[in-house]
PDB file as gemmi writes it, atoms N, CA and C in Angstrom:
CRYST1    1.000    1.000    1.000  90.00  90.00  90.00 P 1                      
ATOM      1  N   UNK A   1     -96.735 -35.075   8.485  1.00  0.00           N  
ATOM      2  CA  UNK A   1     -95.481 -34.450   8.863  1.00  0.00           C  
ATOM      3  C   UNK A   1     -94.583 -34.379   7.646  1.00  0.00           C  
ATOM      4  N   UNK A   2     -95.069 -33.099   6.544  1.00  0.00           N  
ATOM      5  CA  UNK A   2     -94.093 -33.421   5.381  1.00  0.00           C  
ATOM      6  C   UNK A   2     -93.161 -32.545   5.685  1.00  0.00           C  
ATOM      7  N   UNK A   3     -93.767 -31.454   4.384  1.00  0.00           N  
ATOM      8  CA  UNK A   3     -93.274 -30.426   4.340  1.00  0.00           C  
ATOM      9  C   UNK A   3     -91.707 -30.173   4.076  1.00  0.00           C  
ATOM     10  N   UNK A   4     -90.808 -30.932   3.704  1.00  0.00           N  
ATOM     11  CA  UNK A   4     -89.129 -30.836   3.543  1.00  0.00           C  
ATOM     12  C   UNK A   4     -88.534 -31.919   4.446  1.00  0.00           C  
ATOM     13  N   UNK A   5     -89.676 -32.554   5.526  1.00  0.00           N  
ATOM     14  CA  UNK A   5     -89.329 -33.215   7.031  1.00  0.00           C  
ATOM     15  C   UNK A   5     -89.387 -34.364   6.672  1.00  0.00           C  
ATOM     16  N   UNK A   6     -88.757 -35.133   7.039  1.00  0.00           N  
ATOM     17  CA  UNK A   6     -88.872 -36.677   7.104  1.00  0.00           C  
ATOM     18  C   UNK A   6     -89.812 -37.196   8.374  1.00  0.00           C  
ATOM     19  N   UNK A   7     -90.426 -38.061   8.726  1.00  0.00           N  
ATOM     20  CA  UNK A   7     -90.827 -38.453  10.176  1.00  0.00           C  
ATOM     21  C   UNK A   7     -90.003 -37.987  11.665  1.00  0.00           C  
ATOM     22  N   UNK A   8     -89.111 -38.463  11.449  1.00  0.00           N  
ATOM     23  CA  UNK A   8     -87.693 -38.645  12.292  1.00  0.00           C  
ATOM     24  C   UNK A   8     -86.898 -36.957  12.654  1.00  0.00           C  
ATOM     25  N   UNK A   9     -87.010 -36.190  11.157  1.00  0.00           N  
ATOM     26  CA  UNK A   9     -86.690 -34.875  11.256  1.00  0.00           C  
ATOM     27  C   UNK A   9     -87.787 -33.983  12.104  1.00  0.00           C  
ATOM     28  N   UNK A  10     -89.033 -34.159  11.837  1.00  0.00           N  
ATOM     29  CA  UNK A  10     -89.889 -34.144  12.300  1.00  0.00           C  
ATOM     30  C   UNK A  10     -90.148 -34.271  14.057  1.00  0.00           C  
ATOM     31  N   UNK A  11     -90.479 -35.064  14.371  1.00  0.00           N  
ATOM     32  CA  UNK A  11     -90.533 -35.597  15.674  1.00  0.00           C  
ATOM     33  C   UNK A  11     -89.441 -34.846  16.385  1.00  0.00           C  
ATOM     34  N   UNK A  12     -88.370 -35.001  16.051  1.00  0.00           N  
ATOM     35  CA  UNK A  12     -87.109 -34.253  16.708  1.00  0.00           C  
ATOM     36  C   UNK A  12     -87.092 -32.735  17.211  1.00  0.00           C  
ATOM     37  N   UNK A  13     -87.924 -31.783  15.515  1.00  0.00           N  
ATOM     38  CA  UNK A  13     -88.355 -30.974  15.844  1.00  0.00           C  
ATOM     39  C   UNK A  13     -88.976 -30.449  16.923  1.00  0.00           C  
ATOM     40  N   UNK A  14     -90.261 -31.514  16.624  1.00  0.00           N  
ATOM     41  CA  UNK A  14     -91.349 -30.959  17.505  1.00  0.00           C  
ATOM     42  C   UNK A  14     -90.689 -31.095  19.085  1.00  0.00           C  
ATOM     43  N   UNK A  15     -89.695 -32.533  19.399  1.00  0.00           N  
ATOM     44  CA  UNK A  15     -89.239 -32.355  20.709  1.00  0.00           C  
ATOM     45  C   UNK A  15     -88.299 -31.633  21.428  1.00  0.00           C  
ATOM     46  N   UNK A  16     -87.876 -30.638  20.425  1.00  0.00           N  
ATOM     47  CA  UNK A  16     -86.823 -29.597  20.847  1.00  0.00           C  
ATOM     48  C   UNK A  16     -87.311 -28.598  21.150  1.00  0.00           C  
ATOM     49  N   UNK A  17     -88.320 -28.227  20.153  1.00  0.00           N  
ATOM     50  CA  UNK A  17     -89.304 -27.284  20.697  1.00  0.00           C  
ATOM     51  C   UNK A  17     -90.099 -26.994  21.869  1.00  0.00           C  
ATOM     52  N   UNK A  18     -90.698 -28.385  22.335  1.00  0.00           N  
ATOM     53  CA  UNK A  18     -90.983 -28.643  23.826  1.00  0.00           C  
ATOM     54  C   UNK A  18     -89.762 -28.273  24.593  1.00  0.00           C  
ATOM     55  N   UNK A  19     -88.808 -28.839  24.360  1.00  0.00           N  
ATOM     56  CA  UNK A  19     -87.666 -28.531  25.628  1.00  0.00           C  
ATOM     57  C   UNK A  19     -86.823 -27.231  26.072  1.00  0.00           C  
ATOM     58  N   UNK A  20     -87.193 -26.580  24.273  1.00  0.00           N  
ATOM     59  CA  UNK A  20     -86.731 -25.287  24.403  1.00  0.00           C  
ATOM     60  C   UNK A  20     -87.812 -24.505  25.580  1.00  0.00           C  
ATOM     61  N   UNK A  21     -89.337 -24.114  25.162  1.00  0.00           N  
ATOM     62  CA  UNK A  21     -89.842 -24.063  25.873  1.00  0.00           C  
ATOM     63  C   UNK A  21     -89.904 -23.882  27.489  1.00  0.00           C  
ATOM     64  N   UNK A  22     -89.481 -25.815  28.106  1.00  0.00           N  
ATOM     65  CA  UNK A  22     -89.586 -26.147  28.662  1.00  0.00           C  
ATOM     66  C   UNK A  22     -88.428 -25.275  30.007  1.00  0.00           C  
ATOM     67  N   UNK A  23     -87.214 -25.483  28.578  1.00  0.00           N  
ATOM     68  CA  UNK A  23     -86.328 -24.767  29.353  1.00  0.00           C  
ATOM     69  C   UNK A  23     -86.446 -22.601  29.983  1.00  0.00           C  
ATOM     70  N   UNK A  24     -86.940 -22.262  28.686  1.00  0.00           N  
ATOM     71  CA  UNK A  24     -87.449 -21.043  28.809  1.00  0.00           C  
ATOM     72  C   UNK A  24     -88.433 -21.046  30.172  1.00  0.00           C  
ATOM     73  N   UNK A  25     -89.292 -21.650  30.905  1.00  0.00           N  
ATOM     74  CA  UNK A  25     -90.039 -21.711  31.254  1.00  0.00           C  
ATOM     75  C   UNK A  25     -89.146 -21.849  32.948  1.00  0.00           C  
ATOM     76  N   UNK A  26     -88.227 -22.784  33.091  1.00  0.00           N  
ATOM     77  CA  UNK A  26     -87.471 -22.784  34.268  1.00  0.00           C  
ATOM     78  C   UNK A  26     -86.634 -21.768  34.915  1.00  0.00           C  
ATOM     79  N   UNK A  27     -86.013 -21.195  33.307  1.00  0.00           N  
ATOM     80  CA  UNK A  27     -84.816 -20.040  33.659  1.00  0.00           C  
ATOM     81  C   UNK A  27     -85.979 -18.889  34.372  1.00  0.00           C  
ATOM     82  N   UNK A  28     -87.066 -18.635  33.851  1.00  0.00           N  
ATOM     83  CA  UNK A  28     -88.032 -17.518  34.413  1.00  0.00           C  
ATOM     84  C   UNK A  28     -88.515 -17.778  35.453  1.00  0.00           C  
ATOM     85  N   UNK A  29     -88.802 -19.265  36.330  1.00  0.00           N  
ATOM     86  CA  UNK A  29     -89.148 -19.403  36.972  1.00  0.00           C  
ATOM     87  C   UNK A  29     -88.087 -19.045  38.134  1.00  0.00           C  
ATOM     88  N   UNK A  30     -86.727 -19.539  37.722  1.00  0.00           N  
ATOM     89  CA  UNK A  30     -85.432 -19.754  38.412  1.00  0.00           C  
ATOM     90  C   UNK A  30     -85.393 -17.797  39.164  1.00  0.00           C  
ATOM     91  N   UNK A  31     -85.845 -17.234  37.909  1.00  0.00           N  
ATOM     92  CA  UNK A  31     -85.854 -15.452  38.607  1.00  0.00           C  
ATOM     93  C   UNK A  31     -87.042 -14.460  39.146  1.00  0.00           C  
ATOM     94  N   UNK A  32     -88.197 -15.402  38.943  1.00  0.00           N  
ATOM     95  CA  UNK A  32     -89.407 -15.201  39.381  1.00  0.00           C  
ATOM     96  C   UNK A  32     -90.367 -16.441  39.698  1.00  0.00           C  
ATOM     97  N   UNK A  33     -89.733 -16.748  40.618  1.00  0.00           N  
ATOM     98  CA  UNK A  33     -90.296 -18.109  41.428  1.00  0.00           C  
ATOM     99  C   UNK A  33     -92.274 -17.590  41.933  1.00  0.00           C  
ATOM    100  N   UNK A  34     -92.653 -16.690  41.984  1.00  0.00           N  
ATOM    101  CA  UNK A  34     -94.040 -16.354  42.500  1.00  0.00           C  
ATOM    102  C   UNK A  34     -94.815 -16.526  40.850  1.00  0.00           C  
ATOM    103  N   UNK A  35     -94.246 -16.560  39.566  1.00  0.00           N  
ATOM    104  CA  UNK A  35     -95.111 -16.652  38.933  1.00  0.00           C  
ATOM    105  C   UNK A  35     -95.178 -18.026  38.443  1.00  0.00           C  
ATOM    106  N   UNK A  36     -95.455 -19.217  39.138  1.00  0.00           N  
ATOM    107  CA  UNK A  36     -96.039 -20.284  38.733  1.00  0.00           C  
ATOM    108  C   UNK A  36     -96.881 -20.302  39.365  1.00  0.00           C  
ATOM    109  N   UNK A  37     -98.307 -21.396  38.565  1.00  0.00           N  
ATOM    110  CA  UNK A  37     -97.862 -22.378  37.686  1.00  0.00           C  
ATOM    111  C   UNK A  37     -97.574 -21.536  36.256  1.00  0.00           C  
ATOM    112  N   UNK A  38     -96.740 -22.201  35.497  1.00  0.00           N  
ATOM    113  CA  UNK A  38     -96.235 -21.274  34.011  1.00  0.00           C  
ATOM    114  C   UNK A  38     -96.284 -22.538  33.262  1.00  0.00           C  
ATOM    115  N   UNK A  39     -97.580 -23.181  32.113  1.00  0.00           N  
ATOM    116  CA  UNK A  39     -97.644 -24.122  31.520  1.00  0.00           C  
ATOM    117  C   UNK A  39     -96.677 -24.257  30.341  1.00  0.00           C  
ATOM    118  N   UNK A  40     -96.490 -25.057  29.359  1.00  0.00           N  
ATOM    119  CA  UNK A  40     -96.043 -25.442  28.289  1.00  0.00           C  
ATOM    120  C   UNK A  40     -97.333 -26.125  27.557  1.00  0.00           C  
ATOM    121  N   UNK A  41     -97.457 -25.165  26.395  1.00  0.00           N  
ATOM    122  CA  UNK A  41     -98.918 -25.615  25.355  1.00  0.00           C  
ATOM    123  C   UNK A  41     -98.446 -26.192  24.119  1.00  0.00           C  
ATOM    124  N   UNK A  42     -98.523 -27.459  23.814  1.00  0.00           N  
ATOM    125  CA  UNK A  42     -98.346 -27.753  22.188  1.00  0.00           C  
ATOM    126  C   UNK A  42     -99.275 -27.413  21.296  1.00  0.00           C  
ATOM    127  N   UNK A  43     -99.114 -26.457  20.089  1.00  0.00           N  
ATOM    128  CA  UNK A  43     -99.855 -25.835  19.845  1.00  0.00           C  
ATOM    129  C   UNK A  43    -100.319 -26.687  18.853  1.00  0.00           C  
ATOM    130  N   UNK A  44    -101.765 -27.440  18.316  1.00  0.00           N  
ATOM    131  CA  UNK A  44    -102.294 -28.109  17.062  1.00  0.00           C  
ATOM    132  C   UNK A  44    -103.320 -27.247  16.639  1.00  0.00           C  
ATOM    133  N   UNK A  45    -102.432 -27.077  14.830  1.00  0.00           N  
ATOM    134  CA  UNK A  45    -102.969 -26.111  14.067  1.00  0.00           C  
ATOM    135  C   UNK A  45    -103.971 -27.370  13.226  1.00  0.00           C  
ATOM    136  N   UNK A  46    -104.807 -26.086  11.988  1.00  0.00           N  
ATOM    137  CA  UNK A  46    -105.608 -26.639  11.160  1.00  0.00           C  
ATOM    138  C   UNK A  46    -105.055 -27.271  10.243  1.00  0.00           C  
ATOM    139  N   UNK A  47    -105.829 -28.524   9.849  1.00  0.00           N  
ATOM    140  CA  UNK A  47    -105.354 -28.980   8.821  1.00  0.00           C  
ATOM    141  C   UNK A  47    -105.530 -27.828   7.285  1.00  0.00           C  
ATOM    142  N   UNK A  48    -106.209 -27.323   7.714  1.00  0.00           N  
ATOM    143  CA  UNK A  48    -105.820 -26.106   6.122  1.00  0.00           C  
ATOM    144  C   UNK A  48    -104.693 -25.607   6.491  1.00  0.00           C  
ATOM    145  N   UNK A  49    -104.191 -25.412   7.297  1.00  0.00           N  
ATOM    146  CA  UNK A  49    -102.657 -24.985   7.250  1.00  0.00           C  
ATOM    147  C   UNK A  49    -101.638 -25.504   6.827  1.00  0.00           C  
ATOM    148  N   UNK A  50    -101.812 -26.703   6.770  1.00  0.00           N  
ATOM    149  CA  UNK A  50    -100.506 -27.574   6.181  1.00  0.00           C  
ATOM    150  C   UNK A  50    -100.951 -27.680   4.559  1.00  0.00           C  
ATOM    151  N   UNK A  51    -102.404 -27.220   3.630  1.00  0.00           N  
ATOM    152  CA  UNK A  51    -102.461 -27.172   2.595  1.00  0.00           C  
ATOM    153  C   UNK A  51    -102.144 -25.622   2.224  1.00  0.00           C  
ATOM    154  N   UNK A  52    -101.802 -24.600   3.398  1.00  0.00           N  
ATOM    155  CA  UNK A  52    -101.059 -23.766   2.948  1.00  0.00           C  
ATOM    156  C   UNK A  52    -101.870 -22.773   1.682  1.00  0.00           C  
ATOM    157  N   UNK A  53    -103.070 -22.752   1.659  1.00  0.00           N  
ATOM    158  CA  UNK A  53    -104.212 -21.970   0.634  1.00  0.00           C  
ATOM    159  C   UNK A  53    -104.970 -20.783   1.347  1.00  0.00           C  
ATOM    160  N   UNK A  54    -104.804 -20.873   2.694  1.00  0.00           N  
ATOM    161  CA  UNK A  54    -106.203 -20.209   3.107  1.00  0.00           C  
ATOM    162  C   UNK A  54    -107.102 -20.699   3.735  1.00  0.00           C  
ATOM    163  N   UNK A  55    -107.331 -22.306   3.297  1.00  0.00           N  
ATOM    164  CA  UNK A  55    -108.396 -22.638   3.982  1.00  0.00           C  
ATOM    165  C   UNK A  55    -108.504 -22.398   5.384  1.00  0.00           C  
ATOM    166  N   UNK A  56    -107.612 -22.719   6.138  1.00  0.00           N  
ATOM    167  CA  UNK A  56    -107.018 -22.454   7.664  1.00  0.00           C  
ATOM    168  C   UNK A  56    -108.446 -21.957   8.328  1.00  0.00           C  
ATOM    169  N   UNK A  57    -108.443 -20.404   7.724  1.00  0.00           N  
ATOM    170  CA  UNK A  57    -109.554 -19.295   8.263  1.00  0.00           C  
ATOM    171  C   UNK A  57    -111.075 -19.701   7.367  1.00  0.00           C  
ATOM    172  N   UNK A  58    -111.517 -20.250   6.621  1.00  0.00           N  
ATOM    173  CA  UNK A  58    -112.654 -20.572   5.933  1.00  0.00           C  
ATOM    174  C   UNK A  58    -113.027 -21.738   6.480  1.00  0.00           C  
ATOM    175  N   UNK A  59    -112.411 -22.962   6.502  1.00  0.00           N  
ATOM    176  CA  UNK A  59    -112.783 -24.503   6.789  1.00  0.00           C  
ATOM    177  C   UNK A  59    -113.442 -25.286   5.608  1.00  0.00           C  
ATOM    178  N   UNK A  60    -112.866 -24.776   4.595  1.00  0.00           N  
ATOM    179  CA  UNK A  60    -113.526 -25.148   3.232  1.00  0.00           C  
ATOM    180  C   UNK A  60    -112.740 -26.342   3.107  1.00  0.00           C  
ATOM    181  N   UNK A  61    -112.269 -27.309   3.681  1.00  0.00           N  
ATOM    182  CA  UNK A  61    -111.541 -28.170   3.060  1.00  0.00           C  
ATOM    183  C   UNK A  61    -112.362 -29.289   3.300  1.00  0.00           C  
ATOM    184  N   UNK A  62    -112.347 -30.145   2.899  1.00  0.00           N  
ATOM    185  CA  UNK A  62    -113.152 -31.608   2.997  1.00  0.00           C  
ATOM    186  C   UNK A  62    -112.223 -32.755   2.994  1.00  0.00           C  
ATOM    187  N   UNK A  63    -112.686 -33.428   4.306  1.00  0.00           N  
ATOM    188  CA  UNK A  63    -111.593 -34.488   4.441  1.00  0.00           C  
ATOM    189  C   UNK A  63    -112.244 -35.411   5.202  1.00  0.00           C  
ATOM    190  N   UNK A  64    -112.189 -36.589   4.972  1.00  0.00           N  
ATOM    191  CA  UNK A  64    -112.866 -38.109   5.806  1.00  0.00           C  
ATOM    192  C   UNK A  64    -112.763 -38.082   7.176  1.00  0.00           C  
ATOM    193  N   UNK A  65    -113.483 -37.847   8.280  1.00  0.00           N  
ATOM    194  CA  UNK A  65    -113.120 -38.096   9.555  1.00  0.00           C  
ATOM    195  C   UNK A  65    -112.136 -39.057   9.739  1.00  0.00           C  
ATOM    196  N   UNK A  66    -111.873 -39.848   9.169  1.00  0.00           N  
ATOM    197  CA  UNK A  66    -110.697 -41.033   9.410  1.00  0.00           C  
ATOM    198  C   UNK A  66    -109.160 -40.318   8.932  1.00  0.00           C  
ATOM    199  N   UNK A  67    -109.164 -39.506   8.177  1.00  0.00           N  
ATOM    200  CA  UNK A  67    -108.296 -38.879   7.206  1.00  0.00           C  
ATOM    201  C   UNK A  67    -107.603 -37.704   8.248  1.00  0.00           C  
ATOM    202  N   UNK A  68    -108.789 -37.000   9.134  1.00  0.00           N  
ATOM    203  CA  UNK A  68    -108.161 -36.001   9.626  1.00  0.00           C  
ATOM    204  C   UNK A  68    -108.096 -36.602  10.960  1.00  0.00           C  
ATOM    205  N   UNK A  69    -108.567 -37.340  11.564  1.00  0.00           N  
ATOM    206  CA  UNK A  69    -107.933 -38.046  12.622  1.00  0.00           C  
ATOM    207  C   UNK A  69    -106.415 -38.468  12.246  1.00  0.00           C  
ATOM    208  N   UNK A  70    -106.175 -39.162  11.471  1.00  0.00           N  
ATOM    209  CA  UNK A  70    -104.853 -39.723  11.102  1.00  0.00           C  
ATOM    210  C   UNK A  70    -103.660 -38.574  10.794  1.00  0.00           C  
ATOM    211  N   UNK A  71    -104.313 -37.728   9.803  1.00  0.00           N  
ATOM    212  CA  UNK A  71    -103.753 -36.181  10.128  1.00  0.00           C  
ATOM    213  C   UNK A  71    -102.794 -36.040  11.177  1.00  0.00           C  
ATOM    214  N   UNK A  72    -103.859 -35.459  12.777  1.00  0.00           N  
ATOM    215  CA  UNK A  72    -103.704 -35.165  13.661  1.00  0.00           C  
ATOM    216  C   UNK A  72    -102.746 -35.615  14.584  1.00  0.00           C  
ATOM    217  N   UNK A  73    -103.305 -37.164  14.503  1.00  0.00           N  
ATOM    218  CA  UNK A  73    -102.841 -38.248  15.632  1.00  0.00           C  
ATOM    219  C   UNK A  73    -101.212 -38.213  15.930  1.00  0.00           C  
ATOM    220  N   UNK A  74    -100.580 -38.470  14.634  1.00  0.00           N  
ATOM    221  CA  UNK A  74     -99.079 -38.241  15.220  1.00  0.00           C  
ATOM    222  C   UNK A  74     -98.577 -37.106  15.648  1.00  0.00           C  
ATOM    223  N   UNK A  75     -99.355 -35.926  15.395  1.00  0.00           N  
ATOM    224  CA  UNK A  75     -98.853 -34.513  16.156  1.00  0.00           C  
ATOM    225  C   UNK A  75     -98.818 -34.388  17.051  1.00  0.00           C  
ATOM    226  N   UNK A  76    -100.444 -34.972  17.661  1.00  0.00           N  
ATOM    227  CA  UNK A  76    -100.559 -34.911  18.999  1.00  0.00           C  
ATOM    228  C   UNK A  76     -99.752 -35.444  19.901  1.00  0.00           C  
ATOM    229  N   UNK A  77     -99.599 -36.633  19.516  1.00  0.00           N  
ATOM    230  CA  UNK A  77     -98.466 -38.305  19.713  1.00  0.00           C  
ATOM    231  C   UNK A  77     -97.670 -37.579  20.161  1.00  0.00           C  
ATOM    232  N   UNK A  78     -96.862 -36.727  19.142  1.00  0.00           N  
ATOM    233  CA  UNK A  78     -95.209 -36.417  19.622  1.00  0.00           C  
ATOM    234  C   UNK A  78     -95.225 -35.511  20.265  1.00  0.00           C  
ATOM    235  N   UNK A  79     -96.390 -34.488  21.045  1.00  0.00           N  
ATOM    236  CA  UNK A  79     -96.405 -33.292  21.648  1.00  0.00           C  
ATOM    237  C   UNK A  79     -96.557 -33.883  22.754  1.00  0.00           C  
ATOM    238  N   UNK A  80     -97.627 -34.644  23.338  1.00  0.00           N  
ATOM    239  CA  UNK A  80     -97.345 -35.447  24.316  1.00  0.00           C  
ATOM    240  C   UNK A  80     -96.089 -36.090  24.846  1.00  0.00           C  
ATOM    241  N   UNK A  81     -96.232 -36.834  23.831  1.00  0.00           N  
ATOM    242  CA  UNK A  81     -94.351 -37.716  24.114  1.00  0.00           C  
ATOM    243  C   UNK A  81     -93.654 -36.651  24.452  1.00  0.00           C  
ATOM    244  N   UNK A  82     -93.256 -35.346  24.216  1.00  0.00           N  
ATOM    245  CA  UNK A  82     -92.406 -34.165  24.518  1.00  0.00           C  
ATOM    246  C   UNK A  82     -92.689 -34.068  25.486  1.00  0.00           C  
ATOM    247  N   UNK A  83     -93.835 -34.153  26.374  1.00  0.00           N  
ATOM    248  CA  UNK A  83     -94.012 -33.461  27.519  1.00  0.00           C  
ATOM    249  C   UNK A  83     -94.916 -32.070  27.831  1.00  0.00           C  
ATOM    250  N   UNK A  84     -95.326 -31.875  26.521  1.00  0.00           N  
ATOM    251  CA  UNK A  84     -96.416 -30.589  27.079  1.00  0.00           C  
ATOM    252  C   UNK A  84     -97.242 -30.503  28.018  1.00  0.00           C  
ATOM    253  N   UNK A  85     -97.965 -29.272  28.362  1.00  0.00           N  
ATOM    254  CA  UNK A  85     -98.501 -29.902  29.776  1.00  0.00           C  
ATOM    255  C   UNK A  85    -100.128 -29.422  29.628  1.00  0.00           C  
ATOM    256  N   UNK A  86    -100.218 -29.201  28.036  1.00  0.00           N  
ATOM    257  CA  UNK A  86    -101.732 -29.232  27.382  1.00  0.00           C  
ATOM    258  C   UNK A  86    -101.443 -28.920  25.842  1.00  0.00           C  
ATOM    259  N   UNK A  87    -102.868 -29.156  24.980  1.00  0.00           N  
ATOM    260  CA  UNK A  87    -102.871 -28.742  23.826  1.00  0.00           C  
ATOM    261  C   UNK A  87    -103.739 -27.316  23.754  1.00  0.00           C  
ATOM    262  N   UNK A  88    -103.407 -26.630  22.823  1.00  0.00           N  
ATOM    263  CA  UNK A  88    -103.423 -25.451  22.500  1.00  0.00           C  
ATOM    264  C   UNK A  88    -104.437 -25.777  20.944  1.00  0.00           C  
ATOM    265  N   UNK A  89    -106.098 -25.870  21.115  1.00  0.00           N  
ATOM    266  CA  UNK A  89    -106.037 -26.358  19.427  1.00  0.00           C  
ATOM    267  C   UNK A  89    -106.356 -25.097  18.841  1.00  0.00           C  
ATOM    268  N   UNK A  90    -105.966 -24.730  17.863  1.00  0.00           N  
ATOM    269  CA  UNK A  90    -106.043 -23.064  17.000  1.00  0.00           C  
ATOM    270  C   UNK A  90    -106.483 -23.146  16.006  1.00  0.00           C  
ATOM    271  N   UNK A  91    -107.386 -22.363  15.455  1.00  0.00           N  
ATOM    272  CA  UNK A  91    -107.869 -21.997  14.175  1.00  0.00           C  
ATOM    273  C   UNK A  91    -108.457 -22.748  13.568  1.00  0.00           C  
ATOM    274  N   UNK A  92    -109.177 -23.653  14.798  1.00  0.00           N  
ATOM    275  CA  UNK A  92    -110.577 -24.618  13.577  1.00  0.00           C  
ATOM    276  C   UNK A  92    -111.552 -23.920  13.446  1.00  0.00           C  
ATOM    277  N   UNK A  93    -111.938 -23.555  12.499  1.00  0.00           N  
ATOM    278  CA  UNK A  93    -112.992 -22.761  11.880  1.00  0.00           C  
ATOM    279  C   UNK A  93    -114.306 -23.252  12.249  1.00  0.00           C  
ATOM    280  N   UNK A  94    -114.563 -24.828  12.073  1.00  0.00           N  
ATOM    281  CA  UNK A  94    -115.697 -25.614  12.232  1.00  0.00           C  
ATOM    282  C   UNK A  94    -115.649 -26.300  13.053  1.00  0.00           C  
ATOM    283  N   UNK A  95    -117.224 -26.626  13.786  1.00  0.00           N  
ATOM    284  CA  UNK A  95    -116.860 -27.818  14.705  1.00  0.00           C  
ATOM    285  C   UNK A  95    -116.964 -29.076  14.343  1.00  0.00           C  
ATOM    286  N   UNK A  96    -116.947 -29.422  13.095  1.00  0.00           N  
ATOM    287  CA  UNK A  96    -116.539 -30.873  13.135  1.00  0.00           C  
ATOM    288  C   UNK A  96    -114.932 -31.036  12.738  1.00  0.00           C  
ATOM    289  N   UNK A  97    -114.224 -29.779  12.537  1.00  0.00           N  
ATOM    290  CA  UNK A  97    -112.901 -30.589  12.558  1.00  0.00           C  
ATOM    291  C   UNK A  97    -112.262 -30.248  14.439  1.00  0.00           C  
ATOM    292  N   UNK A  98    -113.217 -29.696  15.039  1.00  0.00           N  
ATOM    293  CA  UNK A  98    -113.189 -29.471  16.493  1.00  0.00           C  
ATOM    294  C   UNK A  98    -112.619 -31.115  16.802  1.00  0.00           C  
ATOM    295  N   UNK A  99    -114.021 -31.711  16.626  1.00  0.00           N  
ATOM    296  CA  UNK A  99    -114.232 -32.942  17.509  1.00  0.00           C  
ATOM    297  C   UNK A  99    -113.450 -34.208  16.023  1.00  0.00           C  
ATOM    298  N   UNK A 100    -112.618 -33.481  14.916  1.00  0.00           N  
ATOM    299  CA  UNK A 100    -111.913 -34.603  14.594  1.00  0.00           C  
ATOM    300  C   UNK A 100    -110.353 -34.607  15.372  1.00  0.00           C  
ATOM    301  N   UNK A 101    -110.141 -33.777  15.939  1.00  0.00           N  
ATOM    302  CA  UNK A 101    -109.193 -33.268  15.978  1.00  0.00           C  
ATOM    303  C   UNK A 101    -108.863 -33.764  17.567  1.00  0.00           C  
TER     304      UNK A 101                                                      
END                                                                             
């Protein structure tokens, strides 16, 4: 969680985002009550995305199963903790960062 973010800046993010969401998701319901269920997805991207090269779409990156677990783990952590009501995983190229992930 770098990127300009502190942990704390971070996390906050990600839980506003859920609530924005969350809230988007009520007001529509509030005027079209027949279209639920209407989920909330936290979306977990590739770790080539946060190296920001490309790899994203190739899967050329090489990283320790322990490395990209640890990666992951607090993203997931705080998307949960928000309240999503699934994960969304996008743009793993390969399946072993499938099943690190």
């Amino acid at each position: 969680m770098r990127r300009g973010l502190n942990e704390e800046q971070a996390l906050t993010l990600i839980a506003t985002s859920v609530q924005l969401a969350q809230q988007a998701r009520a007001d529509y319901l509030a005027q079209q009550p027949q279209a639920a269920p209407l989920l909330v997805a936290g979306s977990v991207g590739p770790y080539g995305a946060f190296l920001a090269d490309g790899s994203e779409y190739r899967g050329d990156y090489q990283l320790p199963q322990a490395e990209m677990i640890a990666f992951h783990r607090p993203r997931i952590a705080a998307l949960a903790a928000a309240g999503v009501d699934l994960l969304a995983c996008e743009t793993l190229p390969r399946l072993p960062n499938c099943r690190r992930c």
